[in-house]
Backbone as JSON Lines, residues from 0, in Angstrom:
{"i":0,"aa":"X","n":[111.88,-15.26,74.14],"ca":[111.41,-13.94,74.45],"c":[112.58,-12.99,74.73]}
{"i":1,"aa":"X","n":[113.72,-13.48,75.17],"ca":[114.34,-12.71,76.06],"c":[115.63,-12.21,74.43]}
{"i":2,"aa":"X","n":[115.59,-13.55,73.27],"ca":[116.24,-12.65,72.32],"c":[115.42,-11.56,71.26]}
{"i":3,"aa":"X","n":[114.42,-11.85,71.49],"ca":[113.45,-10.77,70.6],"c":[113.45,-9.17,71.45]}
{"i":4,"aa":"X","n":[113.58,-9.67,72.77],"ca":[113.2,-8.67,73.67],"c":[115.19,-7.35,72.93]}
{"i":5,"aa":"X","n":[116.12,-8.54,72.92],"ca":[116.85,-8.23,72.68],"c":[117.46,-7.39,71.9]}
{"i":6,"aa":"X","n":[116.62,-8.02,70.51],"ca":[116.78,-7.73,68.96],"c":[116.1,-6.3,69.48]}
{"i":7,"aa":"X","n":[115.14,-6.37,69.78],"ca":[113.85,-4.86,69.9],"c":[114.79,-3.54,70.6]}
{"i":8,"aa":"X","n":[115.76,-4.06,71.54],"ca":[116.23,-2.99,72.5],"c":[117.47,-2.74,71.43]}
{"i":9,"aa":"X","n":[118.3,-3.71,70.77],"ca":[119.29,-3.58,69.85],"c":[118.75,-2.35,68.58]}
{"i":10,"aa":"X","n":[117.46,-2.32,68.0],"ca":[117.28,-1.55,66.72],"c":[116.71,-0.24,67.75]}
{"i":11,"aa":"X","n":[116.49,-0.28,68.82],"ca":[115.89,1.21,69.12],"c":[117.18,1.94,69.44]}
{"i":12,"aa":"X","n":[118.27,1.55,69.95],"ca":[119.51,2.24,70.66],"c":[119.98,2.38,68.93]}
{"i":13,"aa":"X","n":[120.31,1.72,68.26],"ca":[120.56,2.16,66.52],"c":[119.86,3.59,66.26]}
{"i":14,"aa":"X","n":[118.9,2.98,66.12],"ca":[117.66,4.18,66.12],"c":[117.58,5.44,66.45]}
{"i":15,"aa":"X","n":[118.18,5.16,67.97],"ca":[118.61,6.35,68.2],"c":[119.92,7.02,68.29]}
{"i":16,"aa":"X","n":[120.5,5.86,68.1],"ca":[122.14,6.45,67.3],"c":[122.04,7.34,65.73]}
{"i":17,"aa":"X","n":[121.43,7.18,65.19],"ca":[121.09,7.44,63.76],"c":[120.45,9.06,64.12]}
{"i":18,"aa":"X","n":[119.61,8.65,65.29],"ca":[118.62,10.05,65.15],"c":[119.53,11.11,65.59]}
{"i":19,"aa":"X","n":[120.4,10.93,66.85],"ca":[121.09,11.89,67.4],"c":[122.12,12.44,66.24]}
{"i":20,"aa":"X","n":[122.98,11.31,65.37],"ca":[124.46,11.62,64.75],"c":[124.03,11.79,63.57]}
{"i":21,"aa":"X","n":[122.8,11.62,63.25],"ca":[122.4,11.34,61.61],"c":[122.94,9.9,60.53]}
{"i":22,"aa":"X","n":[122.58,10.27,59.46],"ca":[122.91,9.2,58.53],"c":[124.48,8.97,58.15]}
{"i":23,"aa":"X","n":[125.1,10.3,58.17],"ca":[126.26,10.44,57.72],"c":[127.12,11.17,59.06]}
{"i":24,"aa":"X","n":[127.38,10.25,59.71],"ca":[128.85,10.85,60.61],"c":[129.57,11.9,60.05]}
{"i":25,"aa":"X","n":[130.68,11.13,58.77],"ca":[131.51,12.26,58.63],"c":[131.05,12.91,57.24]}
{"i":26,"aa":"X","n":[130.39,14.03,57.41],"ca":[129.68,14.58,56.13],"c":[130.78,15.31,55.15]}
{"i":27,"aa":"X","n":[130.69,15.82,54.18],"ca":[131.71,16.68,53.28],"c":[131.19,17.67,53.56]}
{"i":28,"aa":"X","n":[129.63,18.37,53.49],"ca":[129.23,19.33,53.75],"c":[127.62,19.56,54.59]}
{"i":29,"aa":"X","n":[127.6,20.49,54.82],"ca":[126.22,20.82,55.47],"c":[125.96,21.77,55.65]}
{"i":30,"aa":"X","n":[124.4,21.89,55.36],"ca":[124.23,23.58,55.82],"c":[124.03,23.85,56.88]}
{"i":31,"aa":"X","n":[124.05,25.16,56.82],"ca":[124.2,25.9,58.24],"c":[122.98,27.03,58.27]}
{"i":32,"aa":"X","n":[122.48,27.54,59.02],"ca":[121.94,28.79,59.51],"c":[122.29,29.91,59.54]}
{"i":33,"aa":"X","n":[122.27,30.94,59.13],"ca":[123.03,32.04,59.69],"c":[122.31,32.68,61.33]}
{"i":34,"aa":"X","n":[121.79,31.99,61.89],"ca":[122.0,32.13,63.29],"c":[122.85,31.61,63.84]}
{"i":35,"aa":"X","n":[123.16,30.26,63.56],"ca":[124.52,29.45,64.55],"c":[125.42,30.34,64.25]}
{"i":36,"aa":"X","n":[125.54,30.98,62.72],"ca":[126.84,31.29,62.59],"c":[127.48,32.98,63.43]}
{"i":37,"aa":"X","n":[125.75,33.11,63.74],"ca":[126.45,34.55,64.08],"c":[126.19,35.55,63.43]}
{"i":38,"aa":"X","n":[125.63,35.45,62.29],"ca":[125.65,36.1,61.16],"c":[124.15,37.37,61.24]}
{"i":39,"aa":"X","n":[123.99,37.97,61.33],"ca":[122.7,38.76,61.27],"c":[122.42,39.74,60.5]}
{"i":40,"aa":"X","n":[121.75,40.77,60.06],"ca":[121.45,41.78,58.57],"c":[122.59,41.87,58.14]}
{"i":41,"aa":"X","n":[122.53,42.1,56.65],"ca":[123.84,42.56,55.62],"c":[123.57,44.51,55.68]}
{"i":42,"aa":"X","n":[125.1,44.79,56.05],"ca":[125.05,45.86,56.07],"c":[125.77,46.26,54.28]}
{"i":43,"aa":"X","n":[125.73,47.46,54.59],"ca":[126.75,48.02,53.05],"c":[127.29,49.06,53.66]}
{"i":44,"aa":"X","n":[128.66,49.32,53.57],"ca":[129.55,50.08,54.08],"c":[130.2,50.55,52.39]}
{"i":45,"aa":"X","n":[130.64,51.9,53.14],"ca":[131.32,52.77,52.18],"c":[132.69,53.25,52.57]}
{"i":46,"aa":"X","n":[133.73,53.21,52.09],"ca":[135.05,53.36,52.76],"c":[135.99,54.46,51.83]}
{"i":47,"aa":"X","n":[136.51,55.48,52.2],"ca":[137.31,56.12,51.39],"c":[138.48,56.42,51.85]}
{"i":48,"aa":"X","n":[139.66,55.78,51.06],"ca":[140.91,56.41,51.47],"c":[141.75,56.19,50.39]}
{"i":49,"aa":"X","n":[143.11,56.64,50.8],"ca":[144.27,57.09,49.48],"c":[145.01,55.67,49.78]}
{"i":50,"aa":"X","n":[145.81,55.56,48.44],"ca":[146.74,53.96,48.71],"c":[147.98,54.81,48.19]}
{"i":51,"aa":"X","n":[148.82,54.6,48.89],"ca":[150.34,55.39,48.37],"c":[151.23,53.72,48.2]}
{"i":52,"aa":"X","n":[151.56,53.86,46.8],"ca":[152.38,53.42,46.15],"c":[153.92,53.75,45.73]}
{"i":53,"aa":"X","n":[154.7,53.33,46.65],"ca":[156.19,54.12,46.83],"c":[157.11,53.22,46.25]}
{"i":54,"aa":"X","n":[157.43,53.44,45.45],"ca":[158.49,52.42,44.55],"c":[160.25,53.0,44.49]}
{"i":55,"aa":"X","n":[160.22,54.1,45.11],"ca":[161.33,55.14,45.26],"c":[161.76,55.4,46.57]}
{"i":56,"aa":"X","n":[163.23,55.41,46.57],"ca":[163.76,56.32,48.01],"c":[164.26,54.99,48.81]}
{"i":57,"aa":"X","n":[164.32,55.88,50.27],"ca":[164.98,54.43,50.95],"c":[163.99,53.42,51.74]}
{"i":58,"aa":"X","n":[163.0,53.88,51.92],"ca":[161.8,52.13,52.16],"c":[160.96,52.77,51.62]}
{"i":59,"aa":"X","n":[161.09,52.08,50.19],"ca":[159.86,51.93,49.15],"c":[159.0,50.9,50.12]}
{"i":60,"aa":"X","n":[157.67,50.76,49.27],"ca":[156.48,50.21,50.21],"c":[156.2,49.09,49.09]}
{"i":61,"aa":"X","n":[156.46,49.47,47.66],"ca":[156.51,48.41,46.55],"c":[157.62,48.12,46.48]}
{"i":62,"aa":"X","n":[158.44,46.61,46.26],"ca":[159.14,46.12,45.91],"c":[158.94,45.01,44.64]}
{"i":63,"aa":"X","n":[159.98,45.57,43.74],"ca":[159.87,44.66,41.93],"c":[160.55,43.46,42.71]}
{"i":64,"aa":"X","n":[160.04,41.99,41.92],"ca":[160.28,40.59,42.55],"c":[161.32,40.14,41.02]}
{"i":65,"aa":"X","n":[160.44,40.57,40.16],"ca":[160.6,40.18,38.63],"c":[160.7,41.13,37.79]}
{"i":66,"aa":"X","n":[161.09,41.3,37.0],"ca":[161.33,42.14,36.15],"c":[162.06,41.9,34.18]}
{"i":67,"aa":"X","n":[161.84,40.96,33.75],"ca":[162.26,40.28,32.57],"c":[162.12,41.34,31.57]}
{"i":68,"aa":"X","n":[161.23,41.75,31.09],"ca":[160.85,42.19,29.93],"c":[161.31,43.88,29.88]}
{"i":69,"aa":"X","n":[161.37,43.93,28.61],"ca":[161.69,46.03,28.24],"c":[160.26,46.66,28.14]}
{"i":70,"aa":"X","n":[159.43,45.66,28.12],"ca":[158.2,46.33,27.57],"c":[157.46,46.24,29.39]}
{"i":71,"aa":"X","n":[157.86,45.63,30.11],"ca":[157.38,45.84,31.38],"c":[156.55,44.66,31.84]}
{"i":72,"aa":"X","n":[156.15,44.05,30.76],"ca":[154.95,42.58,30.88],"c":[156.18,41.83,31.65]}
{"i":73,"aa":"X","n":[155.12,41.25,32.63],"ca":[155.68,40.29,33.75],"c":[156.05,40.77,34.85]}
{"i":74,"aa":"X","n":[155.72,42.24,35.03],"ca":[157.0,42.41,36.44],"c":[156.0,42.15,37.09]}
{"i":75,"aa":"X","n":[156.5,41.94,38.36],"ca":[156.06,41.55,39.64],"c":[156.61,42.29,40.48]}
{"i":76,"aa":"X","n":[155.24,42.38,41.4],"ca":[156.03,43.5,42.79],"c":[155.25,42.86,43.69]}
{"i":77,"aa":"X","n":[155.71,43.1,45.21],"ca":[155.04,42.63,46.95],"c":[155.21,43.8,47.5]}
{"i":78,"aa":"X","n":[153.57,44.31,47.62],"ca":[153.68,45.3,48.08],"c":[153.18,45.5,49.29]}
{"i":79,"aa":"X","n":[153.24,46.48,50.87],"ca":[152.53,47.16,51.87],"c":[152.81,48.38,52.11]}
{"i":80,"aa":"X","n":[151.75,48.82,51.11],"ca":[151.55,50.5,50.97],"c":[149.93,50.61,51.64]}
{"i":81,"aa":"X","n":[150.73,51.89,51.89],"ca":[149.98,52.76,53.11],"c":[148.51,52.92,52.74]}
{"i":82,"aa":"X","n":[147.78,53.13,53.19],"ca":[146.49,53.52,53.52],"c":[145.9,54.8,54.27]}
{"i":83,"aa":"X","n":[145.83,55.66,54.08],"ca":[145.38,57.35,54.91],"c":[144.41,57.78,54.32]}
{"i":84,"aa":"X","n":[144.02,58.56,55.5],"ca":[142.34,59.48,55.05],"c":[142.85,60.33,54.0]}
{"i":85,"aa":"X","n":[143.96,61.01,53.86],"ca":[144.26,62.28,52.85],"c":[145.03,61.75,51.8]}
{"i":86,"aa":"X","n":[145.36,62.69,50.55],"ca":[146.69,62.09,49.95],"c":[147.97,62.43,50.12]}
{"i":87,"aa":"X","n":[148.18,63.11,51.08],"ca":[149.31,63.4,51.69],"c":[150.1,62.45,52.37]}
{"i":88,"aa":"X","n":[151.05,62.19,52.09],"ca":[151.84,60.84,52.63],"c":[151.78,60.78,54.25]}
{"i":89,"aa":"X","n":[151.88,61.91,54.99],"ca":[151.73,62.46,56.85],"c":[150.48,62.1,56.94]}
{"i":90,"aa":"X","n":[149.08,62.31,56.32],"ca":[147.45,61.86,56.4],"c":[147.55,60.61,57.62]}
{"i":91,"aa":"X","n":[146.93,60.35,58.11],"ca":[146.23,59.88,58.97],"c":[146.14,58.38,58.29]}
{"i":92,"aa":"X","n":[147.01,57.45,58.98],"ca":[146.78,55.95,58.45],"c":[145.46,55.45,58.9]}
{"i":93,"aa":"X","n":[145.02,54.62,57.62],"ca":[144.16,53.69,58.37],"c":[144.18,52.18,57.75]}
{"i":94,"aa":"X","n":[145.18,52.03,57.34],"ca":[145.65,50.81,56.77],"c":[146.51,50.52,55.9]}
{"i":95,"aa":"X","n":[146.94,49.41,55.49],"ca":[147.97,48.78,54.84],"c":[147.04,48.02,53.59]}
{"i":96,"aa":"X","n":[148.02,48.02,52.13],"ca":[147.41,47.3,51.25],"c":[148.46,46.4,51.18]}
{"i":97,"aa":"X","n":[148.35,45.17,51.39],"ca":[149.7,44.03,51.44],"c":[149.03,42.83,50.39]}
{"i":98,"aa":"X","n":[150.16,42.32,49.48],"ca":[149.68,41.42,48.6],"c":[150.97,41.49,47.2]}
{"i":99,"aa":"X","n":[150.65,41.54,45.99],"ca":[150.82,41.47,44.81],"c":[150.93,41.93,43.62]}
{"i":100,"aa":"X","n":[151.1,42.36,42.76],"ca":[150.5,43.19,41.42],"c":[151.35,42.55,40.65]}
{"i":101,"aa":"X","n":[151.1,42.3,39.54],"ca":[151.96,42.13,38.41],"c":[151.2,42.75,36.89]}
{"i":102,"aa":"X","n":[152.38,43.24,36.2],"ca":[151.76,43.51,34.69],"c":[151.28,42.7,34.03]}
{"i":103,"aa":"X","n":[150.32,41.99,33.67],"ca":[149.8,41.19,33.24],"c":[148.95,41.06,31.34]}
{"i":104,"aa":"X","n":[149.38,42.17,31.13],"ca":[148.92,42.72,29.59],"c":[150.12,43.02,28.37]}
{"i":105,"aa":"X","n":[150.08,42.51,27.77],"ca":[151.21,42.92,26.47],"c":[151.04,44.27,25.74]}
{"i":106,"aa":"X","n":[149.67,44.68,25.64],"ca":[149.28,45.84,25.17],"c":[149.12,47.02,25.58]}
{"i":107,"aa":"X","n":[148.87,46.86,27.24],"ca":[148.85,48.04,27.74],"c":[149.2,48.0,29.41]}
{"i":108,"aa":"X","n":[148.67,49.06,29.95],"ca":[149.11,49.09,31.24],"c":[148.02,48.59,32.56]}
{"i":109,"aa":"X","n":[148.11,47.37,32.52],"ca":[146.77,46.62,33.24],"c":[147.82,45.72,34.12]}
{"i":110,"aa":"X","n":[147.71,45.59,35.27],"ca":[147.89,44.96,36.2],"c":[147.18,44.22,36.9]}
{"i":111,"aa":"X","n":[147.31,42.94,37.01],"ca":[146.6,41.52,37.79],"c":[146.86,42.4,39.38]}
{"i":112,"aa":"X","n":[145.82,42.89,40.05],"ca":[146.06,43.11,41.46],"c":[145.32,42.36,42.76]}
{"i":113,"aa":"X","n":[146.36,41.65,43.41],"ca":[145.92,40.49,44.56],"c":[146.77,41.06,45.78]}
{"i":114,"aa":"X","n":[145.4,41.55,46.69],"ca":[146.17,42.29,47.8],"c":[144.93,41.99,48.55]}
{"i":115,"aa":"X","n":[145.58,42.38,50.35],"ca":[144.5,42.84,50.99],"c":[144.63,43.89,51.56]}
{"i":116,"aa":"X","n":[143.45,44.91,52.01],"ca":[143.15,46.1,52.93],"c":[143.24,45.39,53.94]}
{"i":117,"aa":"X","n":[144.25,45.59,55.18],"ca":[144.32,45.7,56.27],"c":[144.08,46.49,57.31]}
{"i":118,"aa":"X","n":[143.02,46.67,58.22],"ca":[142.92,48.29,58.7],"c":[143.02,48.18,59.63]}
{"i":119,"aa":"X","n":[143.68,49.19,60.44],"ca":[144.27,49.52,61.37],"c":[144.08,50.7,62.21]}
{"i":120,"aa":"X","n":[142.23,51.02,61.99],"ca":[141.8,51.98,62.17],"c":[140.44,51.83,62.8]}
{"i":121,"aa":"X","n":[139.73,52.22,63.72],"ca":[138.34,52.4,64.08],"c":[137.93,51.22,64.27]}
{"i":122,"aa":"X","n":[136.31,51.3,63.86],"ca":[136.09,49.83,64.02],"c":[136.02,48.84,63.52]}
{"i":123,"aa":"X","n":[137.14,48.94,62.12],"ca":[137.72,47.98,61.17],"c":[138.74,48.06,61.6]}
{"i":124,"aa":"X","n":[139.68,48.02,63.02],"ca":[141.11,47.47,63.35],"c":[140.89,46.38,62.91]}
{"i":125,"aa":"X","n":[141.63,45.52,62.79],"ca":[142.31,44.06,62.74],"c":[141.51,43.15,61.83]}
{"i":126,"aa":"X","n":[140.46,44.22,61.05],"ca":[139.72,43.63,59.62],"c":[140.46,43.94,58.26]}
{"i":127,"aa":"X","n":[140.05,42.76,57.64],"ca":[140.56,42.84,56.36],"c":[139.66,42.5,55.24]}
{"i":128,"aa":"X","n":[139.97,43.55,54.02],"ca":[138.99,42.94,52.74],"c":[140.31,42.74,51.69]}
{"i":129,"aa":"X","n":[139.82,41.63,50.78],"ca":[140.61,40.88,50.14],"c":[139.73,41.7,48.64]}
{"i":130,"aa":"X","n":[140.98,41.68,47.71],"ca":[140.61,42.08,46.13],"c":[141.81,41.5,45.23]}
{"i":131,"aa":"X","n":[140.87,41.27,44.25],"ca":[141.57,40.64,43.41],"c":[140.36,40.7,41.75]}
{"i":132,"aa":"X","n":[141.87,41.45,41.14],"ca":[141.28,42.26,39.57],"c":[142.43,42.92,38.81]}
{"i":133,"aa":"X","n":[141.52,43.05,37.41],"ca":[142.24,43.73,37.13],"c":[142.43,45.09,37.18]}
{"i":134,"aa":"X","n":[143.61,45.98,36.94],"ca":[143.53,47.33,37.11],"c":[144.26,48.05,35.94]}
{"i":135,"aa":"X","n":[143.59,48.55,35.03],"ca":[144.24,49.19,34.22],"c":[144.36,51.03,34.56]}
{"i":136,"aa":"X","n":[145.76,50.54,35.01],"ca":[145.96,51.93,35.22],"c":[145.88,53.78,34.34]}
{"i":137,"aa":"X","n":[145.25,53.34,33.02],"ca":[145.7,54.22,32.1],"c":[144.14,54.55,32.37]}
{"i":138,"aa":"X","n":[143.36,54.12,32.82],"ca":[141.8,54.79,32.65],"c":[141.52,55.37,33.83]}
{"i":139,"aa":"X","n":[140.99,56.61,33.58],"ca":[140.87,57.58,34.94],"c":[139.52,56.79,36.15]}
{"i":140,"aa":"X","n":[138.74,55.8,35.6],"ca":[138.39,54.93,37.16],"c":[138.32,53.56,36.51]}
{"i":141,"aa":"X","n":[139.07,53.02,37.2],"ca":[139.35,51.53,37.45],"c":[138.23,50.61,38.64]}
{"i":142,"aa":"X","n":[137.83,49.51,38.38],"ca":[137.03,48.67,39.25],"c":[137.44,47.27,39.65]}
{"i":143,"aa":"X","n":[137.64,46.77,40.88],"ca":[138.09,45.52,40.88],"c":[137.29,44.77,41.94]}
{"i":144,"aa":"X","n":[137.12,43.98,41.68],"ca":[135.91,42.85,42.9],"c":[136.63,42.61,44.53]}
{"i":145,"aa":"X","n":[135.82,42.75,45.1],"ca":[136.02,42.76,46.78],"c":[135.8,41.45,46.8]}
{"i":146,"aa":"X","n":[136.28,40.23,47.26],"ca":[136.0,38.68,46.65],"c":[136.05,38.28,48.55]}
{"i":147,"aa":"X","n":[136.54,38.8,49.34],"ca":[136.37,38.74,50.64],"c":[136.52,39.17,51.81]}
{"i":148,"aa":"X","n":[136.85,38.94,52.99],"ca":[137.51,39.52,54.17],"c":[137.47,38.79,55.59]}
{"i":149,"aa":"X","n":[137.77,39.08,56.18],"ca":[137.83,38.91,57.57],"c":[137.23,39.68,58.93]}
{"i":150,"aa":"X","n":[137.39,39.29,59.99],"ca":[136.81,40.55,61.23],"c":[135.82,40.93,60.91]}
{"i":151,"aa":"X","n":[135.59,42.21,60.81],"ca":[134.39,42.76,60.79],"c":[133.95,42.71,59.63]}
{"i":152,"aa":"X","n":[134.76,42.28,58.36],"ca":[134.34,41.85,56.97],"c":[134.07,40.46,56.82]}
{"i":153,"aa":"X","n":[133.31,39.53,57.81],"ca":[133.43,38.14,56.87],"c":[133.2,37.89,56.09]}
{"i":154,"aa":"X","n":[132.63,37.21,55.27],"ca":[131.75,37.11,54.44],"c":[131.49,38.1,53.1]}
{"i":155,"aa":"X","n":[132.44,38.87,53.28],"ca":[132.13,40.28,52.24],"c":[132.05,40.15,50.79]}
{"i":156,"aa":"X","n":[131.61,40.8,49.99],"ca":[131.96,41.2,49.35],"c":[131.3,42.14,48.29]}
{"i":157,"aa":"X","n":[131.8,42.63,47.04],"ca":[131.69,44.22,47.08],"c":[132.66,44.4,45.75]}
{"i":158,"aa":"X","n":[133.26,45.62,45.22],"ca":[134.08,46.11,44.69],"c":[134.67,47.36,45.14]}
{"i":159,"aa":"X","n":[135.86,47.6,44.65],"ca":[136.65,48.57,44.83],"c":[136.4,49.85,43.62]}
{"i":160,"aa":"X","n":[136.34,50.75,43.86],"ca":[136.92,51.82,42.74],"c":[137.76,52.81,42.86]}
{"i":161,"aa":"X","n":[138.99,52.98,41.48],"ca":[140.4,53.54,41.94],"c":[140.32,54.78,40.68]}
{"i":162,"aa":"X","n":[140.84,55.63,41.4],"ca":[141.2,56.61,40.49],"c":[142.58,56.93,40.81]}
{"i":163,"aa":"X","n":[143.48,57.62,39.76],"ca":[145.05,58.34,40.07],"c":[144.47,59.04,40.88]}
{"i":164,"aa":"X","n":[145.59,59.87,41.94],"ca":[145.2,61.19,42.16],"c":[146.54,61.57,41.91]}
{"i":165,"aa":"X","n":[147.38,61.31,41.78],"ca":[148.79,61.7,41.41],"c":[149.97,60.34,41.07]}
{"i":166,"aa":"X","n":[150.57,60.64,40.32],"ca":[151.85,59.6,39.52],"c":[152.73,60.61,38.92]}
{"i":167,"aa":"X","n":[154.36,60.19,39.67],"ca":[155.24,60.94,39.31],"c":[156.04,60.21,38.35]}
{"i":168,"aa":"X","n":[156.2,60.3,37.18],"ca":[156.98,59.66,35.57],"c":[157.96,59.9,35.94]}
{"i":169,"aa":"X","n":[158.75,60.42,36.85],"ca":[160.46,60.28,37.33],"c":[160.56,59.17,37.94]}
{"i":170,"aa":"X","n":[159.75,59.02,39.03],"ca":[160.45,57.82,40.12],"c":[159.3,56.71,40.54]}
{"i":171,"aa":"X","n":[158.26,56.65,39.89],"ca":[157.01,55.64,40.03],"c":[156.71,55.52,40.61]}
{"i":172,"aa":"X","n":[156.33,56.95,41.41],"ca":[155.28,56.63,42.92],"c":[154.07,57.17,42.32]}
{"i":173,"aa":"X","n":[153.1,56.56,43.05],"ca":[151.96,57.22,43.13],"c":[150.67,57.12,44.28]}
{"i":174,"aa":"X","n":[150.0,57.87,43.78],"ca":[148.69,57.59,44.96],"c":[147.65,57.43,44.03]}
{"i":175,"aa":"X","n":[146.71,57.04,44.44],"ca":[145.3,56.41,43.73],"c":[144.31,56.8,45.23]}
{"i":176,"aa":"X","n":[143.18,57.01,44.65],"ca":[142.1,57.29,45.83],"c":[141.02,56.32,45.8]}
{"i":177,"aa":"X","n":[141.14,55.37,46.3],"ca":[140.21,54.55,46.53],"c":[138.48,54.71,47.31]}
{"i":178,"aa":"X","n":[137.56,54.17,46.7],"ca":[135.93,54.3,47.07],"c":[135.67,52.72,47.08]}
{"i":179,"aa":"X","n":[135.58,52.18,48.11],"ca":[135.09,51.12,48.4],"c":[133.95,50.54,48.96]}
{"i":180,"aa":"X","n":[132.87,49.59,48.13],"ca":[131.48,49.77,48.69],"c":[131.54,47.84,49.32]}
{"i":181,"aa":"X","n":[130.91,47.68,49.84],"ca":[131.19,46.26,50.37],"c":[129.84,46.07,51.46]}
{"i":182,"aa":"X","n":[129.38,44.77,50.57],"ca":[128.64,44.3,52.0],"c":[128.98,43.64,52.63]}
{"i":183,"aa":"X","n":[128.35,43.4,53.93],"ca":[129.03,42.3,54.94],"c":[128.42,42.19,56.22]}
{"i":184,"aa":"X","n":[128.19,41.27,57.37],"ca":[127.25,41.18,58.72],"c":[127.57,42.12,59.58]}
């Protein structure tokens, strides 16, 4: 009696080892809730500001990494250019675009762009949205995918849209005015 009694108390404490930890201890994945996570309505936010691209003078904000070719394919730059409400370089920061670009086209003027918006403003301080696309600069609006973010962006994502608002053919600065739509919690 006393080993049956045994066996019986042995498969219920299992039993309930199994019930509490589950089948699989160490899982690869699992879902989640978006209550545990925190997560509650998807908003859509709209964001507008200028990106100054300074490749000239004494602290350019773009720096060339690479540069091989006459035709321009391949260069590479690391860039943290500015972010402001206006296009006036004095405008009112509200972030940094820090990341990447390279020419990425033999035919024309399209750039692979991998950066993030860093903001440093309101109540997107210390949030960031991540993009990564292409950008052909020769077409008056350009679109590139919002693929993520951070802070007040988790989970985001969205696209960007860029227009010139000015490029100087002497010294390769420019500004572009960015419209950014993005969802996110």
């Amino acid at each position: 009696m006393d080993k049956l009694f045994s066996t019986i108390l042995l498969l219920i404490l299992l039993l309930i080892s199994i019930f509490i930890h589950g089948t699989n201890c160490h899982e690869f994945s699992r879902k989640l809730s978006k209550k545990t996570m925190g997560l509650k309505r998807q908003k859509l936010s709209h964001l507008h500001f200028y990106f100054h691209d300074q490749v000239s003078g004494k602290n350019p904000t773009a720096i060339k990494i690479c540069n091989t070719s006459v035709t321009g394919f391949g260069l590479l730059a690391m860039i943290d250019d500015t972010l402001t409400i206006g296009p006036e370089p004095n405008s009112k920061l509200v972030g940094r675009a820090q990341g990447v670009y390279a020419q990425s086209s033999l035919n024309d003027d399209s750039l692979l762009m991998v950066f993030n918006f860093a903001f440093v403003e309101g109540k997107y301080n210390g949030s960031s949205l991540s993009v990564l696309g292409r950008n052909s600069v020769m077409l008056p609006l350009r679109e590139m995918p919002v693929i993520g973010g951070s802070g007040v962006f988790r989970f985001a994502y969205g696209y960007a849209q860029a227009k010139t608002y000015s490029y100087n053919v002497k010294t390769g600065d420019a500004v572009s005015e960015y419209d950014v739509y993005v969802f996110h919690y």
